[in-house]
N, C-alpha and C positions, 0 to 999 in steps of 0.2 A: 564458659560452660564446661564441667566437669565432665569425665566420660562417663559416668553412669547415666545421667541425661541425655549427653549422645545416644548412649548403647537404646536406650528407652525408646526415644523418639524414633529412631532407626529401625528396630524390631518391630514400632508399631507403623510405619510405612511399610514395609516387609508385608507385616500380616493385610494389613487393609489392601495393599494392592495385590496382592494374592489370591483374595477371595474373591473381591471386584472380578478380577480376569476370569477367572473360574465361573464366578455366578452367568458372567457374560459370553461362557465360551468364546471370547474374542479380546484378542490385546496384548503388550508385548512385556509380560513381563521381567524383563533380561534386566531392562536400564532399571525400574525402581529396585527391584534385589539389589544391584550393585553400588548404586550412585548414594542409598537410604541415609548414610554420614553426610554426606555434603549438603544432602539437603537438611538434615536437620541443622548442622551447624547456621547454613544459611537462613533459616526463618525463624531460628533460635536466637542467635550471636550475630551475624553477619551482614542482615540486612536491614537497612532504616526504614522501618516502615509501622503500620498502624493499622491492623485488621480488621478495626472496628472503622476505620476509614480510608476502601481501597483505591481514592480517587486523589487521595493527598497529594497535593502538587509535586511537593520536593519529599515525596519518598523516594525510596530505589527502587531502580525498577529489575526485575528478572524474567527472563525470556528463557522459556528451554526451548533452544530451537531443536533437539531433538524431539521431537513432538509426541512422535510415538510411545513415550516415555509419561504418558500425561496422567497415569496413575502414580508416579513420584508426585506431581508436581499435586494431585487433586487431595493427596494425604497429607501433604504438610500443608497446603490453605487450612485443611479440614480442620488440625491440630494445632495448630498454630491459632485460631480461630477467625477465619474467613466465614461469610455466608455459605460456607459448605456442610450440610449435614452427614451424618451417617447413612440416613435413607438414600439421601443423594449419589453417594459411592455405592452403596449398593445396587443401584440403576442403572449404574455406568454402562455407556452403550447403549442405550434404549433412547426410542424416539422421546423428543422433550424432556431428556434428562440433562441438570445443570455439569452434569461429568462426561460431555461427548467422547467420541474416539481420542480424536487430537483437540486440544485446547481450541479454543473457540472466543475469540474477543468477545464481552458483550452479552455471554452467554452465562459465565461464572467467575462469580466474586473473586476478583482478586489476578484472573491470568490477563496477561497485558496484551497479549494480540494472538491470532490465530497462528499457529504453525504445525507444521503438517510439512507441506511440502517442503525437502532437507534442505537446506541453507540459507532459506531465506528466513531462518528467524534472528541468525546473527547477521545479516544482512539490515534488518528490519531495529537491530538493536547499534546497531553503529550510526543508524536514525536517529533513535531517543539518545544515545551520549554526546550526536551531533547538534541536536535541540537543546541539550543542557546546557553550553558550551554556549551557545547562540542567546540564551536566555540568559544565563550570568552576567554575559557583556552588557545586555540593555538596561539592565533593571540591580544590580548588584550593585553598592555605594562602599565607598572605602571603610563606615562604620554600619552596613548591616550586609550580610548575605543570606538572599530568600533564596538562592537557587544554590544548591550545593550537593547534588548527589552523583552515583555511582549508577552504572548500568551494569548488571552482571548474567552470564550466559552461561548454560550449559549444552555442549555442542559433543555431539559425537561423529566417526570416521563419516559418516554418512554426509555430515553437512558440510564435512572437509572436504569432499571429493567433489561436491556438487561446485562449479564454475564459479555462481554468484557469489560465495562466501571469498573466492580469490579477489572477486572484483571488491568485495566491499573491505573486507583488512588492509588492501593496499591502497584504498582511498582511507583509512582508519587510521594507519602510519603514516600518510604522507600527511594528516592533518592532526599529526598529534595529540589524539583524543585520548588522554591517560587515565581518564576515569573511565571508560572500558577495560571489566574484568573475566575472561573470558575461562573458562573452565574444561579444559578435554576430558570425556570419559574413556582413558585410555584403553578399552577392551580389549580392540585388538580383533574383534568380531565383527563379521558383518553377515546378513541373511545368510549367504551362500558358504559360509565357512572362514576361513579366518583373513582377516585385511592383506595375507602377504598373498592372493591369487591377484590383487588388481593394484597396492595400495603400498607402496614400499616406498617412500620419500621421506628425507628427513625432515618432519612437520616442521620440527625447530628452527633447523636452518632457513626454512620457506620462511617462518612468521619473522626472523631476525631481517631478513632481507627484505620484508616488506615496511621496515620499523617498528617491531613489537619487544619488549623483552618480553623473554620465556623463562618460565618456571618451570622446574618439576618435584613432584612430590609420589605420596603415596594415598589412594581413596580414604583408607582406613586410617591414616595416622591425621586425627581430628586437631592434635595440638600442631602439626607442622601445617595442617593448613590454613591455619588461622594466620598464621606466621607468615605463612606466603603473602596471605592478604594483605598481613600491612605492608607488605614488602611490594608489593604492587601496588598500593596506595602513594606510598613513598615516590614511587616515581611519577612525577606529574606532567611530563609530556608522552611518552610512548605510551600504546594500550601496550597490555600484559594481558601471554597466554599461560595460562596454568596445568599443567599437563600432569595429568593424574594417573595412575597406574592403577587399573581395576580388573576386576573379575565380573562379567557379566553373568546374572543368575546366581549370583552372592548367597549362600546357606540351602541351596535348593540342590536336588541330585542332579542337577543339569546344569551344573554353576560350570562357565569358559567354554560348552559348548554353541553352536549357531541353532540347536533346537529351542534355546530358553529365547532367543531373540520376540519374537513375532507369536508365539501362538502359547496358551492356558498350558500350565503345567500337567495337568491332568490332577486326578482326585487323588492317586494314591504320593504322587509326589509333592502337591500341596500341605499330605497330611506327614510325609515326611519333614518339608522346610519348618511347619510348625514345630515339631522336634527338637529341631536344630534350632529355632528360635526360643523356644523354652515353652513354646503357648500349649496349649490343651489339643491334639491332631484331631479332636471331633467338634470342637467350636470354631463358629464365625464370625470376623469383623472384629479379629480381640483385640484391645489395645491397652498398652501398660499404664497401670496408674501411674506412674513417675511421671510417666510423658505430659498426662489432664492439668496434675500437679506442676510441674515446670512451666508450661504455658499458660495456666492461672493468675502463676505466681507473676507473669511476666506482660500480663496485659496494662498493669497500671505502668511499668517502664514503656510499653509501647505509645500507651496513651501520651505520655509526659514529651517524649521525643516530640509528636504532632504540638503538645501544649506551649512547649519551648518555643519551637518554631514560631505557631501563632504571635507570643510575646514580642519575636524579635519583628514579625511584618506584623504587628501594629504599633511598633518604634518605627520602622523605616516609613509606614505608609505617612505616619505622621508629621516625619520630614521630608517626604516627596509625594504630595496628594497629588500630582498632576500623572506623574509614572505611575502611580498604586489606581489610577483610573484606568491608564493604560491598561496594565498586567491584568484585570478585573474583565477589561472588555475585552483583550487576545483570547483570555480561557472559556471563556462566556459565547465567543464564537460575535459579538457584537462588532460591528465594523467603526472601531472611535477614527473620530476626526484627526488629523496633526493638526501642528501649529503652524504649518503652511498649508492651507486650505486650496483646493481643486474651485475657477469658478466658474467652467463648465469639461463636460467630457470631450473626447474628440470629435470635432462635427468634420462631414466630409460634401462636395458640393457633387450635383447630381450630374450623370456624364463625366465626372474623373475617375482615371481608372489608379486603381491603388488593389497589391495586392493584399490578399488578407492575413496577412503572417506578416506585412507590415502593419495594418490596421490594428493585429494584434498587440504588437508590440509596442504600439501608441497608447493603449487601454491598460494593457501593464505597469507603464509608467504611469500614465494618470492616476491608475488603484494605488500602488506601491507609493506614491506623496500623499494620500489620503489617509490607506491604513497601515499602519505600521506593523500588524504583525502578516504581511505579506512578504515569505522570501521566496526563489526561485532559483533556476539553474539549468544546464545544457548539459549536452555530451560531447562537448568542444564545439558544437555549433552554435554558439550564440550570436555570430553575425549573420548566418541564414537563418536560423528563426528568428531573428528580431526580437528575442525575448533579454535579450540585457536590460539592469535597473541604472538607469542614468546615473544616480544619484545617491544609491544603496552600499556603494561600496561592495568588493570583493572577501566573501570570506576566505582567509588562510590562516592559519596558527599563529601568526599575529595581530589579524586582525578579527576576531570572534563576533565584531560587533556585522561584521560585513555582508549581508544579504541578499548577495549573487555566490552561488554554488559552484565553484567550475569541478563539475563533475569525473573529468574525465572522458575517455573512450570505453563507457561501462552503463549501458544502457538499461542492464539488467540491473542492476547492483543502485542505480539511481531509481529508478523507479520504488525498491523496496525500502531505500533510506527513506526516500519521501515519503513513504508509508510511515517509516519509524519518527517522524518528524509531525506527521498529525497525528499520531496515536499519543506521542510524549503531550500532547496540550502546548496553547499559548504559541504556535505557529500554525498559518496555512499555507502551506508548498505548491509550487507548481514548478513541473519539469519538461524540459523542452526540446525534442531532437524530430529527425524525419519520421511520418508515417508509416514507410518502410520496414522501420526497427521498431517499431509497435511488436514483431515478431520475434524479437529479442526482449521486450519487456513484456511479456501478456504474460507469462506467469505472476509476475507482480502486482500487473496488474485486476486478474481476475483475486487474487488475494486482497488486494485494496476493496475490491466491489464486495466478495466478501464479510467483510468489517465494515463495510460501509464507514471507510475512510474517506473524505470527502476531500481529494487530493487531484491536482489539474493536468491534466496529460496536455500538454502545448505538443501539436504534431503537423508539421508544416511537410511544403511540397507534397501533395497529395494525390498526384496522377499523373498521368502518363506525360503532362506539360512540364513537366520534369525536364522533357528532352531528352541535351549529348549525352549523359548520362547510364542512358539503356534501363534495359528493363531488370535489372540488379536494385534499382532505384527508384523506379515506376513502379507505387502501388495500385495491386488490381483486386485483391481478395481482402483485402487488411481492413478496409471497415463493415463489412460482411463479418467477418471474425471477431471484430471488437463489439458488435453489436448484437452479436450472438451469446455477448458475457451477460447474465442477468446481473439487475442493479450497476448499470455501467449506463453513464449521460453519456449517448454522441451526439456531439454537435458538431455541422458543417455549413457554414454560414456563409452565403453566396456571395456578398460584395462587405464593400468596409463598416455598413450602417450597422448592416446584422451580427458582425464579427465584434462592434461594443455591444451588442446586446448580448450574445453569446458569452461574451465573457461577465455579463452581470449575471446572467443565468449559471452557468456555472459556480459562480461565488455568492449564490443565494443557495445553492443545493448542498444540504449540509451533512446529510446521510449519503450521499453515494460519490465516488467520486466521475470526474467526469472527462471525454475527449475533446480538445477542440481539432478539428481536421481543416487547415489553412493552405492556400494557393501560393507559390512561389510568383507562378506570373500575376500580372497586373489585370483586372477585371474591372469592369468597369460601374459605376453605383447606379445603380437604377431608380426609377421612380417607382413608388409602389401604391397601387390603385388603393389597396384596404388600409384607410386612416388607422384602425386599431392593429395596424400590424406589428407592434412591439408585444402590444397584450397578446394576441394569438399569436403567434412564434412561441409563447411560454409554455401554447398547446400543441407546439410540434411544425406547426404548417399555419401558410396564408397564403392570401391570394395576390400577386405581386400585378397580374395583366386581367382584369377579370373576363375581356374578351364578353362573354354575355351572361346574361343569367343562366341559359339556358346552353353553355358550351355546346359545338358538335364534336370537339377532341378536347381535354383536359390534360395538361402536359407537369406532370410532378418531374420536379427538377432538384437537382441539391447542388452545390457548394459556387464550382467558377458554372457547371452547367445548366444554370439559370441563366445567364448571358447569352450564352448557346441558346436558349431553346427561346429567348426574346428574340434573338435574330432569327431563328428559323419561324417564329409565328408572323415576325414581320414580313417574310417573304412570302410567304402563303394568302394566295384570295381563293374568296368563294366559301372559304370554312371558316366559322366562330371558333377560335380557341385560346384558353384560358391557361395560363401560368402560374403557376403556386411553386412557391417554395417551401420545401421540408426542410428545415435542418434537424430537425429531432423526430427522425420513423419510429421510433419506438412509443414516444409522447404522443405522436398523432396518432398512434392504433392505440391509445388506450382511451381516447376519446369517446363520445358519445356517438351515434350513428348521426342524429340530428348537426351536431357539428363538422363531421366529416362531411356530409352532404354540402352546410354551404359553404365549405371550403371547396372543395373538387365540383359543385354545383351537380345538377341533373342533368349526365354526359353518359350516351351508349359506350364513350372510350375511351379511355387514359392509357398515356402514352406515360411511360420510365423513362428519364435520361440522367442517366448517371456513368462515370469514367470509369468504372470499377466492374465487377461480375454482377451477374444478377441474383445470385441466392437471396434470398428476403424480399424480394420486390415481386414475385409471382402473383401474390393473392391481390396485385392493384392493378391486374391488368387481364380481357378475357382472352388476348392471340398471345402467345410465346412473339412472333414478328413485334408486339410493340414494348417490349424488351429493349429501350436504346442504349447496351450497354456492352463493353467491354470482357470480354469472355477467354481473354487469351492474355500472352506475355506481350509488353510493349516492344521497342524498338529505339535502340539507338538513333539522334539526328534531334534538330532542333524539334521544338515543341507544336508546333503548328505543321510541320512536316509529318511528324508521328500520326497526328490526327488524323491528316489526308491519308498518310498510308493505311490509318487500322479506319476509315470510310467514318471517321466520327468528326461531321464535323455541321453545323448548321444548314448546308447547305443538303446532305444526305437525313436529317435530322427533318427539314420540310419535305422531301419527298416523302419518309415516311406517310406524316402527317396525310397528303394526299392520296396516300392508296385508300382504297374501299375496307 
């Protein structure tokens, strides 16, 4: 790309995000001013891809995890030619416009996942380069490769500073992901004024020490970064940071102050950068003919890059119809068979106690020999969650094909790879640590619910039966919290039967992703009175003791506290009561009245018991007293000890029941 089509395409991101921000009173024009060259070089020159098809497998992908910035990114779709109109920019910011605030999976042609919140979009993209990696190994033959692309980022101080991005670069280095290309907009700016009040480290030094080479260059010098790029190509084990030296607010009279960051230029300075740009300072949305021109001319080579490809996977599909089944049915989201076939799931006998984070991890193994594009991973606990794949092998940098995760001590950082791992296609993730550190990954994961990334939170030890441990480890508000994400499946599944079901519900839910919240101790399996209690479970709740038609106490129960509340109805005469288990409160409030009824049956009372607080469980009960729940910090001491101490225990659980 010469510089006159740089200069072009540049000028006309300039102008389009300019106006955008201004028409919208609202938005950060600082990053499109300054960054306008690297984006055009990028969807000009830079990146493999095909506008007229944004879902192409082995395009490249790019991620501006600086999100705020999302009128860069909405002007070169635009021009480039993505499903992005001009009316559409013009709207930017308005409810039901394809140009939201911050980029938005799902929402507009062409941007690969939501980012917004700072670091987790390069977070989210050491994901998709770790998918690629994973995907090359299984389906790549020594004479075709269908999986060959690059993940490229554009990150600024913002995403630097944020924790998650330390976690996910130094899992990035340690797994030698070299086709991760990472771009710094060196500002130097941040809202408050400039990076040296909080932000003074040698970036470089950090990214060499986590295994990256670094680059640096200049925003504006379009020929040396192209240069970089191969130079970063070149290297095929380490990602590469590219560190660019820029001017935030680029051509505008607020260009390297922290005013241009976050808020519209105002009218008379818009109509100055137009000046400075060459455009007309009283017209809107201008954009230079070279630019229309360049990317006209440039659509049949985009086309050809997709037509190549094709050619080459219908030579390989042609010598490996069995794999080209496979790869069809991963992306397809179809659950294909292997060639070592499952010839039944885990069955468990009634009266064994098994907990459910083993039960889990029975049903993991069983999925992962059946579908193959199931991987998975821990935050070094993989022997207490019981989530290792027997049989999957380990991924490390040399083995790519290997489909256990070990994540690290990076809970955060795992959780939003996993994200970057269903958004790439042709893998489904699950990731595995205590429900504790759900508190440590809820930004991730409310980002996943989001996107309706359909990605599996494995979260074991899940109450105060935790135990020696203390209450550092004892979750008591965490699924109260998780359940308060919308579009987020919690499931909490009372003994081992429900915890295979839970985990086929889960991996039948294909928009959202989903919890599983699993017991460390042992519970025991129950018999359960409702024959259709697989199918109703799918609606939330069933009736595990039905007690009578006509219950006089109804006792809704979740996870190991179904056990609990069998023992405490067994010990109570004189009163009818009825046993249900929820694993999914949110699926059963969104039920019909008619069904809630003859689940809970026609009862003056229902009784909560759950290990955790009671926030969300009010509207199922008419005394605050039948509340059986956890409302405070647990306690150090064995697990059954804790109970006695904080009065939770079946035996306190039937007197309830008995009072009036």
């Amino acid at each position: 790309m010469d510089t006159k089509n740089v200069a072009a395409i540049a000028r006309s991101i300039r102008s389009l995000s300019i106006d955008a921000i201004q028409k919208a009173n609202s938005g950060h024009p600082g990053l499109p001013l300054g960054c306008a060259e690297l984006a055009a070089l990028l969807y000009g020159e830079i990146l493999k891809h095909n506008p007229a098809n944004s879902r192409w497998i082995d395009r490249d992908r790019f991620v501006l995890s600086a999100g705020h910035g999302s009128m860069l990114l909405y002007s070169a779709l635009h021009l480039s030619g993505y499903k992005i109109t001009l009316d559409d920019i013009k709207s930017f910011r308005q409810i039901g416009s394809r140009c939201p605030g911050h980029p938005e999976f799902g929402q507009t042609d062409g941007v690969e996942n939501t980012s917004g919140p700072l670091g987790q979009g390069i977070a989210i993209a050491v994901g998709m380069a770790l998918a690629e990696t994973m995907l090359a190994a299984k389906y790549n033959t020594a004479s075709h490769k269908i999986i060959d692309h690059y993940t490229y980022v554009l990150t600024g101080e913002g995403c630097l500073e944020e924790g998650v991005s330390s976690e996910a670069c130094s899992f990035a280095g340690h797994n030698k992901l070299g086709k991760l290309i990472v771009f710094y907009d060196e500002n130097r700016i941040s809202i408050d004024g400039s990076t040296d009040i909080a932000f003074t480290e040698d970036i470089g030094a950090r990214f060499r020490a986590y295994g990256w080479q670094v680059l640096s260059g200049d925003m504006y010098d379009t020929e040396k970064i192209q240069k970089l790029v191969l130079e970063a190509k070149a290297e095929r084990e380490k990602p590469t940071l590219i560190m660019l030296k820029s001017v935030i607010g680029k051509c505008s009279p607020k260009a390297g102050t922290s005013a241009v960051h976050g808020e519209p230029l105002g009218e008379e300075a818009v109509k100055q950068t137009k000046i400075n740009l060459g455009f007309d300072p009283e017209k809107f949305f201008q954009i230079d003919p070279i630019a229309l021109e360049y990317f006209a001319e440039k659509k049949a080579e985009f086309q050809k890059k997709e037509d190549d490809w094709n050619a080459e996977f219908a030579a390989w599909e042609k010598e490996n119809p069995e794999l080209a089944n496979c790869f069809r049915a991963s992306l397809n989201e179809i659950q294909e068979e292997s060639s070592e076939k499952i010839d039944e799931e885990p069955k468990y006998e009634i009266g064994k106690m098994v907990a459910t984070r083993t039960a889990s991890g029975d049903m993991i193994n069983a999925l992962c020999a059946k579908y193959s594009h199931i991987v998975g991973g821990s935050a070094d606990l993989k022997g207490s969650n019981k989530a290792g794949i027997k049989d999957g092998g380990t991924y490390t940098k040399e083995n790519r094909a290997g489909r256990f995760i070990e994540y690290g001590i990076r809970e955060f950082a795992m959780a939003s790879i996993a994200t970057g791992l269903s958004l790439h296609g042709g893998i489904r993730p699950f990731v595995a640590t205590y429900l504790v550190f759900s508190d440590y990954m809820r930004p991730a994961i409310r980002l996943s619910a989001l996107m309706g990334t359909p990605v599996i939170f494995d979260l074991t030890h899940d109450s105060i039966y935790v135990g020696e441990d203390g209450p550092t480890h004892q979750p008591i508000e965490q699924l109260a919290s998780l359940r308060a994400i919308p579009s987020l499946n919690v499931l909490r599944p009372g003994d081992a039967e429900e915890t295979v079901e839970a985990w086929k519900i889960a991996l039948e839910t294909k928009n959202e992703p989903s919890v599983l919240s699993l017991t460390r101790q042992n519970v025991v399996v129950y018999h359960k009175d409702d024959e259709n209690w697989k199918k109703n479970m799918r609606h939330g709740a069933y009736v595990v003791k039905k007690g009578a038609q006509n219950p006089d106490v109804t006792i809704i129960a979740t996870g190991s506290e179904v056990s609990l509340a069998l023992e405490a109805a067994k010990n109570v005469s004189g009163k009818s009561v009825r046993v249900v288990s929820m694993p999914n409160k949110k699926c059963f409030e969104e039920q019909s009245d008619s069904f809630k009824e003859e689940i809970l049956g026609k009862t003056s009372r229902v009784i909560v018991c759950e290990a955790g607080v009671r926030q969300g469980w009010e509207g199922f009960v008419r005394a605050k007293k039948d509340l059986f729940t956890i409302d405070r910090f647990g306690a150090s001491g064995p697990g059954k000890k804790v109970a006695e101490y904080l009065n939770f225990t079946a035996e306190c659980l039937a007197a309830l029941i008995l009072q009036d």
